[in-house]
BAKOL-54089 format. One line per 2 residues: their letters; for each residue x, y, z of C-alpha. Coordinates in steps of 0.05 Angstrom, whole numbers. Layout:
N
A	X,Y,Z  ...
This chain:
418
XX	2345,1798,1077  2410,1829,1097
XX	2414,1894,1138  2470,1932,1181
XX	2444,1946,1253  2467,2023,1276
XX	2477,2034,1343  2518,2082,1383
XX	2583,2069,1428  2571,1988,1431
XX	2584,1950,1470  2560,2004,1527
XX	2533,1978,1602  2463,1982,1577
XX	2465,1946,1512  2450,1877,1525
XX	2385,1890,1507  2406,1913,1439
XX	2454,1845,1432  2391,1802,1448
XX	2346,1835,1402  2409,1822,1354
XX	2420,1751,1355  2334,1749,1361
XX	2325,1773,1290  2379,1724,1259
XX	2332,1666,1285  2278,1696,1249
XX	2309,1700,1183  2340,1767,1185
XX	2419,1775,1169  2437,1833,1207
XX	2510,1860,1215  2520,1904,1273
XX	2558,1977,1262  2574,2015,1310
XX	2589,2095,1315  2652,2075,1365
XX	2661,2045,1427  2642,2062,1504
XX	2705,2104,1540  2694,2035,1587
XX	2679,1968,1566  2632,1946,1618
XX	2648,1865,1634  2589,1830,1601
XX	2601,1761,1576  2583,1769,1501
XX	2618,1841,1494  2683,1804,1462
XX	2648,1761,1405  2603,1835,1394
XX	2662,1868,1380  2683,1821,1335
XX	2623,1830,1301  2625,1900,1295
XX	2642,1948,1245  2662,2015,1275
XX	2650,2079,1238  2706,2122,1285
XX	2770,2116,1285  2767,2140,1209
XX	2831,2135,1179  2855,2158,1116
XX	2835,2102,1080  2765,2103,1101
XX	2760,2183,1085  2785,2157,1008
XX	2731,2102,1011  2679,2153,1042
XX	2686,2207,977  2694,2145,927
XX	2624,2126,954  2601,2197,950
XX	2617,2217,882  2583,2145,857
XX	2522,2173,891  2523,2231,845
XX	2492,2294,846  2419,2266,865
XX	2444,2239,939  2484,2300,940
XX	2436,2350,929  2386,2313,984
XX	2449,2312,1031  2462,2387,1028
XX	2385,2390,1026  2387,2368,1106
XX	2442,2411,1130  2407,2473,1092
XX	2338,2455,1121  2363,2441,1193
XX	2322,2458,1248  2340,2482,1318
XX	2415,2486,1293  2471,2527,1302
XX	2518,2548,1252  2572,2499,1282
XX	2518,2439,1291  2509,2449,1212
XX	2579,2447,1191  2583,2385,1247
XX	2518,2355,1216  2565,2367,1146
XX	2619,2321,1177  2571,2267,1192
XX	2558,2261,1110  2622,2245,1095
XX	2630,2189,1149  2571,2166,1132
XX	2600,2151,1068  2638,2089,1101
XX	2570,2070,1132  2543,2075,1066
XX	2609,2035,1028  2598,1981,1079
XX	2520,1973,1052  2538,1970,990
XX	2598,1916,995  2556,1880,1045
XX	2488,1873,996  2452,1911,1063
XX	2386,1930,1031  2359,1959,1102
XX	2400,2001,1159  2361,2003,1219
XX	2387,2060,1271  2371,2045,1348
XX	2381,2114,1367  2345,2187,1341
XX	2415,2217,1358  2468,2228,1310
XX	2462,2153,1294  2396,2160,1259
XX	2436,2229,1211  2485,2175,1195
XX	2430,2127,1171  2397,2167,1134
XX	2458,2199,1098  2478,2130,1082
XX	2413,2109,1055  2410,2168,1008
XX	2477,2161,983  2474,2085,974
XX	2406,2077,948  2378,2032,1013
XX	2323,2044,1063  2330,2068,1135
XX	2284,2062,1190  2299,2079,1272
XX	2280,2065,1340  2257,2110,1401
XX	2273,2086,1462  2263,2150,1503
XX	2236,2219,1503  2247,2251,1440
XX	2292,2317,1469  2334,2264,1484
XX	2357,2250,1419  2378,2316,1388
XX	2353,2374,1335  2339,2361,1268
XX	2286,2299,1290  2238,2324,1235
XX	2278,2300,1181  2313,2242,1210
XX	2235,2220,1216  2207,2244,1145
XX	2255,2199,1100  2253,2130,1145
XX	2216,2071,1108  2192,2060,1183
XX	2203,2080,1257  2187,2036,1322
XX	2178,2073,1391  2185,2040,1467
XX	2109,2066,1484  2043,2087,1472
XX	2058,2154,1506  2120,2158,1458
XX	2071,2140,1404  2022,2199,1428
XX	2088,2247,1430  2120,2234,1362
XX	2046,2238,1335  2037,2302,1358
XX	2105,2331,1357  2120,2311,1286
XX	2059,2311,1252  2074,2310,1172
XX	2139,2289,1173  2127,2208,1198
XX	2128,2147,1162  2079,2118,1130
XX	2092,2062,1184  2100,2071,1258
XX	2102,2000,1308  2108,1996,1382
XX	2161,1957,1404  2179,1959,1473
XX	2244,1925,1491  2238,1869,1535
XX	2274,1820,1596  2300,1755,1580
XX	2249,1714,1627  2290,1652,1624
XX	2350,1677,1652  2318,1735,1695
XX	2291,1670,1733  2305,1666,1811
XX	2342,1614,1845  2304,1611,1910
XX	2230,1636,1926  2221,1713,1934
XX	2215,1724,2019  2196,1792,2048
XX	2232,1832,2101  2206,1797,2161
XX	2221,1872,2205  2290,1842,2227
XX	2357,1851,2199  2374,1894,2141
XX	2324,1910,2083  2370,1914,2013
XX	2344,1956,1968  2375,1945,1898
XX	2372,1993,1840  2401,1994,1770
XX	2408,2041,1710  2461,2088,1681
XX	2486,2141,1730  2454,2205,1704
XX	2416,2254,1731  2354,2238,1684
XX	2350,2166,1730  2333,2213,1798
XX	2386,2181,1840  2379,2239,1882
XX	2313,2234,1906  2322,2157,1922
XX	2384,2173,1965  2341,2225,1994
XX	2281,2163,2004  2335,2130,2043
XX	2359,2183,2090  2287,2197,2106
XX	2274,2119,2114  2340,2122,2161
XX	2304,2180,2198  2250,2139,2212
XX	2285,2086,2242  2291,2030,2185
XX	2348,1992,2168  2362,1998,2103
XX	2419,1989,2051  2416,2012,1988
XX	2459,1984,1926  2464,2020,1862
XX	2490,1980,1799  2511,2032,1742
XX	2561,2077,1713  2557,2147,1688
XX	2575,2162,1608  2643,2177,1624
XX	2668,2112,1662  2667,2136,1732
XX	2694,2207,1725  2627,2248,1706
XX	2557,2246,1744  2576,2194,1798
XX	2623,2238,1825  2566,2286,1846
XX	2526,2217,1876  2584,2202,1911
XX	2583,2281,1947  2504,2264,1960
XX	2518,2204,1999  2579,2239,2043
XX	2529,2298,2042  2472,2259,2072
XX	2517,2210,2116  2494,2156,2080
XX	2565,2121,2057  2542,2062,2105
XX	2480,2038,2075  2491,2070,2002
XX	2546,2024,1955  2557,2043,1879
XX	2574,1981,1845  2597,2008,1780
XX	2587,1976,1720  2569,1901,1735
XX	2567,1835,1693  2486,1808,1674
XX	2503,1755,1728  2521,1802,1782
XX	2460,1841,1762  2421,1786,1767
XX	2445,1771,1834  2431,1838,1853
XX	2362,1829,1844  2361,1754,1874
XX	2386,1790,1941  2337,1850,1943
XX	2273,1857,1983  2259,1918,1932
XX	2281,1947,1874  2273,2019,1870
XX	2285,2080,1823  2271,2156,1822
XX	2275,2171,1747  2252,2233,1720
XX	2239,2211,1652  2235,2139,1614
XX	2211,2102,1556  2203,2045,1594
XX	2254,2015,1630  2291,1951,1628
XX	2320,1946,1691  2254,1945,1722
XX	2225,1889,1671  2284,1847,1704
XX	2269,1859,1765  2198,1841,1758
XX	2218,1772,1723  2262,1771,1783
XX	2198,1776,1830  2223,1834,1871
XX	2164,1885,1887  2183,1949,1852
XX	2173,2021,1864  2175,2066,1804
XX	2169,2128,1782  2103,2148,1737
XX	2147,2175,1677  2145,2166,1609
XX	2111,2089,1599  2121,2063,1662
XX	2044,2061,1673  2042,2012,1618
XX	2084,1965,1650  2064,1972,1715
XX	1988,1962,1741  1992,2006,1807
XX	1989,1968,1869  1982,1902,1830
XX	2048,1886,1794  2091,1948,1825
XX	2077,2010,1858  2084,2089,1817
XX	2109,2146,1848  2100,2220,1829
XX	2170,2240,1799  2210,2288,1833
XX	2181,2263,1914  2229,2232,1945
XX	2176,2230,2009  2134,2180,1958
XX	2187,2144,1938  2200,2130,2016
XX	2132,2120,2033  2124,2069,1980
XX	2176,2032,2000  2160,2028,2075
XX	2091,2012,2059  2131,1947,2020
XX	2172,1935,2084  2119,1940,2134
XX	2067,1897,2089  2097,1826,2069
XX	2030,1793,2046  2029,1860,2006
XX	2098,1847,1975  2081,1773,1960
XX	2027,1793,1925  2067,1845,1883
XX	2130,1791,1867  2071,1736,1843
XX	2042,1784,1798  2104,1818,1772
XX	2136,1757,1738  2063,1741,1703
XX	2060,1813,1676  2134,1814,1640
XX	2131,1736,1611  2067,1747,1579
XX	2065,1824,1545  2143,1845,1562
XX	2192,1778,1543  2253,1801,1508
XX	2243,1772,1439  2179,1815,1429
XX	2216,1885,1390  2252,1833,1350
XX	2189,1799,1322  2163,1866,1311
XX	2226,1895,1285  2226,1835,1242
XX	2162,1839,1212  2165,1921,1202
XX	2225,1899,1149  2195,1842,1113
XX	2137,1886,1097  2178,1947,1081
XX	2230,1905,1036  2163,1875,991
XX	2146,1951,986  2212,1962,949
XX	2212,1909,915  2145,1915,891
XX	2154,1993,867  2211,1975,831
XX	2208,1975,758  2200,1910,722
XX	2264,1891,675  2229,1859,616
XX	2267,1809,581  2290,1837,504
């Protein structure tokens, strides 16, 4: 079964999930091709982002000759995939006049998407996003006869307007969570698929493996605190720079390390982190790493006494699946489905969002407890391996298209022989 695999600006910081879950499906019998809406502003220095590029067809830049390709593959649609098309943009919801005629622009670039299914023999697109990536799969589906299905990986306000339709025509969706699950059921009702899998995305537990055993702060010295994640506002970075001036109030040595870049390479939302940490005093324990390689993340996490992040919202996040195959006792905020990857107290310890007091009481508790922490890094590791390893959305993703493409094929009219 051959499919194209939509996703939006790859190679960014954050996709190495997405390249895992990638190569996954190929060794279970699934020929994907990965497109891409464009690239990141930044490239961030991964080791596989070269050969993904080079994988990677890219719907923007569009040229001239991809606009003449894009209406060829249009008017072959005819007037059936037109008229569902227009049928979108007329039926929009929670769109302005301008976010129709934009919506209107994505049709004919998803021409290209939908030229490159048809040379290509795709017979699936699956969209990783419920942003604009998910209106380009489904324009490309209707106009090139192929099924479409998406992924959720967050809260659905997230992802755009319009999420009504870009649900009601997808062979199938997958979401991160159960409490994703309980939203889309609610939020959407009558317009889901008939099929609707939870897949949350997973750590690679073979190379998220430490080098030397887990040890507590022993009350001496420096206690590193790592974190890691995009910088946006929606991970709560201010409330854990506020946890560590209040931890610095109270006398403990702490340094903080935060591994991430904001959307727009450097020059957008970590400007404003950067005015926090002058704001608080805190440019002596605080360091923004930027954008950083798996292996310096990786060593980020073999260095840390704790990992620890403030997010307000979350499907449920990666960066703290590492860290608990990295054994480092977490503190997390109770968003989105982080209660169903953390046990509280047993594999991790939640947080009320939006307390930056919690967050700092939950991490000197941590410090000031090492049997506590020990017990937290053995448990961690035995939680992620066993319900969270990496290849998990792949096996689902996997099995949601098998069963989908015997559905086509088996409400497809019989050819008999003359």
């Amino acid at each position: 079964m051959r499919i194209g695999y939509l996703l939006a600006e790859f190679p960014a910081q954050s996709h190495t999930w997405a390249w895992r879950e990638y190569q996954t499906l190929k060794t279970l019998g699934i020929d994907a091709a990965i497109a891409a809406t464009r690239q990141p502003p930044k490239i961030t220095p991964h080791p596989w982002v070269q050969e993904a590029q080079s994988q990677t067809e890219y719907l923007i830049p569009f040229s001239r000759k991809d606009l003449a390709l894009s209406l060829r593959e249009i008017l072959l649609a005819g007037p059936s995939a037109w008229l569902k098309c227009l049928g979108v943009v007329l039926n929009a919801e929670d769109m302005s006049f301008k976010q129709r005629l934009r919506l209107l622009a994505l049709i004919i670039v998803s021409g290209k998407l939908a030229w490159l299914a048809r040379t290509k023999g795709w017979s699936h697109i699956h969209s990783l996003y419920c942003s604009d990536a998910a209106h380009l799969a489904m324009f490309a589906a209707f106009l090139s006869r192929c099924t479409y299905s998406l992924t959720l990986l967050g809260p659905l306000e997230d992802f755009g307007p319009n999420q009504r339709q870009k649900w009601k025509w997808a062979a199938f969706a997958l979401v991160m969570s159960n409490q994703l699950l309980k939203v889309v059921t609610k939020q959407l009702d009558g317009y889901l698929p008939a099929s609707i899998r939870i897949a949350p995305m997973g750590a690679d537990v073979e190379k998220n493996k430490r080098q030397t055993p887990y040890i507590p702060w022993n009350g001496t010295g420096t206690c590193r605190i790592y974190a890691c994640g995009r910088l946006n506002v929606a991970k709560g970075y201010a409330y854990l720079l506020e946890a560590i001036a209040l931890l610095r109030g109270q006398g403990f040595d702490v340094h903080l390390q935060i591994a991430g870049e904001d959307e727009k390479g450097g020059s957008g939302y970590r400007q404003d982190i950067e005015k926090l940490i002058q704001q608080k005093e805190l440019s002596d324990c605080v360091e923004l790493l930027g954008s950083v390689s798996e292996d310096r993340n990786r060593q980020g996490y073999e260095e840390a006494h704790i990992f620890a992040l403030g997010s307000l919202e979350e499907g449920i996040s990666v960066a703290v699946m590492e860290a608990m195959a990295m054994e480092v006792p977490v503190v997390m905020t109770d968003v989105g489905g982080m209660s169903e990857l953390i046990d509280d107290g047993v594999d991790g310890i939640l947080v009320p969002s939006q307390q930056a007091n919690a967050l700092a009481a939950a991490i000197a508790k941590i410090m000031q407890d090492p049997e506590f922490a020990l017990n937290l890094s053995r448990a961690s590791r035995q939680k992620v391996a066993t319900q969270f390893y990496h290849q998990r959305s792949a096996e689902i993703l996997a099995q949601e298209l098998t069963r989908s493409n015997r559905t086509k094929l088996s409400s497809e009219p019989v050819t008999q022989p003359a």
